[in-house]
Residue, then its C-alpha position, 0 to 999 in steps of 0.5 A: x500500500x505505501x509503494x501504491x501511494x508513492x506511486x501516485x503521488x509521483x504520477x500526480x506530481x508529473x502531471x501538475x508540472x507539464x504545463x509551466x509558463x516559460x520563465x522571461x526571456x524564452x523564446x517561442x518557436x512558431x514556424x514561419x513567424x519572426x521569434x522574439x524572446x520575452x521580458x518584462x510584462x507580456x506583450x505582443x508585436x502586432x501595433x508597433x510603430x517604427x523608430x522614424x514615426x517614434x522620433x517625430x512623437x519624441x520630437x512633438x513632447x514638451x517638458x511635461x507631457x508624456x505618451x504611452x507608446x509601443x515602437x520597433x527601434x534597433x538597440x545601439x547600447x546596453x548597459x554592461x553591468x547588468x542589462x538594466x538600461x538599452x539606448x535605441x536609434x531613433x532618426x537622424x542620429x537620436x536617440x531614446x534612453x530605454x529602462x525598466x520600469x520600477x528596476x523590474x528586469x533586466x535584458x542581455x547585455x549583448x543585443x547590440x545591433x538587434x531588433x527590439x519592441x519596447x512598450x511603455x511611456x515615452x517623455x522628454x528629460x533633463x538629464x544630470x551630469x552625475x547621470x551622464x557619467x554613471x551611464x558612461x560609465x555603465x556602457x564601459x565608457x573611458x575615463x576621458x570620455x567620462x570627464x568630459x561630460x560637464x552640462x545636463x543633457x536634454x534627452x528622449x527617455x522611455x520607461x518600458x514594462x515589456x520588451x520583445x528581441x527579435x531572434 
């Protein structure tokens, strides 16, 4: 009688754990379809619009505003230390400084020239000195180029709870 409810126990056990959801970051193979591994919030890529089209919405915010956004961009940095942090080419040399909400995950930290869809809110920023030179810092930026930055800098920040990178 014992072996019979080990048995079932282990058969029930089994059974329970067949149908997990993938961890963040995993990738869903569907044949014929881009792949994008997931993280952050669930999102889907249907309704993106295109880097060009984000750059004018960017360009269109004042110092207040903000703007729920979801948009397609090429990574151009990422933060060395953790993946806390992306930049995204816009349009014509800008730029959008991409991070997590509430520090809440992270992405690779070797996506560089890779395909992304972040969702979230887009605003404009003021950002500090002490910023600029930790984020310098961050992306493996020398020390000269470190002490050179001395004026708070006006950029294009977005604050996103779902990322997808296309595989």
């Amino acid at each position: 009688m014992k072996s019979f409810n080990i048995i079932l126990v282990l058969l029930v056990l089994l059974t329970g754990c067949k149908n997990q959801q993938k961890p963040s970051g995993e990738k869903e193979n569907v044949p014929g379809a881009v792949n994008y591994a997931s993280y952050g919030r669930t999102i889907k890529h249907e309704g993106a619009i295109d880097s060009k089209e984000m750059s004018v919405k960017f360009e269109s915010l004042s110092d207040a505003d903000t703007l729920q956004a979801k948009f397609s961009a090429t990574v151009v940095d990422v933060c060395k230390a953790k993946g806390c942090w992306m930049k995204l080419n816009l349009n014509n040399g800008e730029e959008a400084m991409v991070k997590f909400k509430d520090y809440g995950f992270f992405v690779p930290k070797d996506i560089e020239g890779r395909e992304v869809i972040v969702n979230g809110i887009a605003f404009v920023a003021s950002m500090s000195v002490a910023d600029q030179k930790h984020y310098a810092k961050d992306a493996g930026q020398s020390q000269e180029a470190i002490a050179q930055i001395k004026e708070p800098k006006v950029t294009f920040e977005f604050v996103a709870d779902g990322v997808l990178i296309e595989q």
